[in-house]
C-alpha positions, 0 to 999 in steps of 0.5 A: 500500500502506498502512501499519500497526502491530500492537498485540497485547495482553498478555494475547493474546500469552500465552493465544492468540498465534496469534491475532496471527498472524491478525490480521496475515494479514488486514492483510496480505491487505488490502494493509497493510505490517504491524509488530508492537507485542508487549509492552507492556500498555495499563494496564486491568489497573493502571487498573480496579483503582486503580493510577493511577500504575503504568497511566500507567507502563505505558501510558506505554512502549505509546505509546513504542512506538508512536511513529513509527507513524501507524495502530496496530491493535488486536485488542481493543475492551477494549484500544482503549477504554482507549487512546483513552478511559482513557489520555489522562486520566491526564496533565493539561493539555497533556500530556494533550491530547498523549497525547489525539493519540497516542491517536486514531492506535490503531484497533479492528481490527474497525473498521479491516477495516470502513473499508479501502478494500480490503475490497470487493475480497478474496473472503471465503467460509467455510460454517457459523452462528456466533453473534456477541458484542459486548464491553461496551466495544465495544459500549458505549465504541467503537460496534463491533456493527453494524459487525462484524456487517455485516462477517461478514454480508459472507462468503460462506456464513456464517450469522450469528446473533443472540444474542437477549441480545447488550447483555448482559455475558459476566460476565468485566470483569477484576478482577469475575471475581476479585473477584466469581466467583459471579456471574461465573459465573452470567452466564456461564452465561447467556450460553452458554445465549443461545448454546446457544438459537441452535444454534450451536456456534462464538461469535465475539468482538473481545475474546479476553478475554471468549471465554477466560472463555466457554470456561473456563465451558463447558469446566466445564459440559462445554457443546460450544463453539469461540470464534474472534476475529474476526482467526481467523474472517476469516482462516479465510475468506480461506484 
């Protein structure tokens, strides 16, 4: 049995903490001992908006937290990149190259399901088309898509579907959605159109955070739409 910390992000914890609660059943399906990290912020939030200082603070306690654990997984591919990318540039010198170490033990929990030496042996079967979309950071900063993709497409039953757009952004990127709504709006609206083009109404994502602003858009536009984590969408597989 192997051992692993579960890191569920703030903002998780707050809007949707059941989706926590997913992600430590599939864990624990897969023969993990899991421990959960609830609290602590990663620091994008202080960091995207210049507040070097107060992010290294609050990143700063995450990894005292997360001490003592050797694999740390996260439900988020914005969290992750800022852990293992962000993070570790706030200190400088040695230091720095410490945190770099303390840093490269946290895990995309996506990626961490992909690589578990146990996936190939649990039965994952759920009928239905859902449509897949990448966060920018997963995308772009960790290399996640075609290793979600490959693992959805590992279920049973479920019609993974392409969205014809899938490089583009959903408009959320924390502060640009406060700081530029307008076009926040507009692409994600372009984006549930993308959904919309692929007859699906269930969007599944790593990132809880670009799903939340999805749905507060379709909700508006009264567009029918589910958003599910990928921890929901395997863990609804495995039931």
């Amino acid at each position: 049995m192997g051992k692993a910390a579960l890191f569920v992000p703030c903002y998780m914890a707050a809007l949707r903490p059941e989706d926590g609660r997913h992600a430590r059943r599939v864990l624990e399906r897969l023969g993990d001992e899991v421990s959960t990290i609830v609290g602590p912020c990663c620091g994008q939030p202080a960091f995207n908006s210049g507040y070097r200082s107060e992010a290294r603070s609050v990143g700063r306690a995450l990894l005292r937290a997360a001490r003592g654990h050797e694999t740390i997984v996260i439900p988020s591919g914005s969290c992750t990149s800022m852990v293992q990318h962000y993070l570790p540039g706030l200190w400088a010198g040695p230091r720095g190259e410490s945190i770099k170490r303390m840093s490269d033990r946290f895990i995309e929990f996506g990626a961490y399901v992909a690589a578990h030496p146990n996936v190939a042996e649990i039965a994952l079967r759920l009928p239905g088309a859902v449509a897949y979309h990448d966060s920018c950071h997963g995308r772009r900063e960790l290399g996640l898509t075609e290793g979600a993709v490959d693992l959805l497409e590992q279920i049973e039953g479920l019609d993974v579907r392409r969205l014809a757009y899938e490089a583009e952004c959903c408009g959320f990127g924390g502060a640009f959605t406060l700081k530029e709504p307008e076009v926040s709006v507009a692409m994600a609206e372009a984006k549930l159109a993308d959904v919309a083009s692929r007859g699906v109404r269930v969007l599944v994502s790593g990132d809880l955070s670009c799903l939340a602003h999805l749905e507060a858009t379709a909700r508006a536009t009264e567009q029918p739409l589910e958003t599910w984590t990928l921890a929901e969408l395997l863990d609804r597989a495995l039931a």
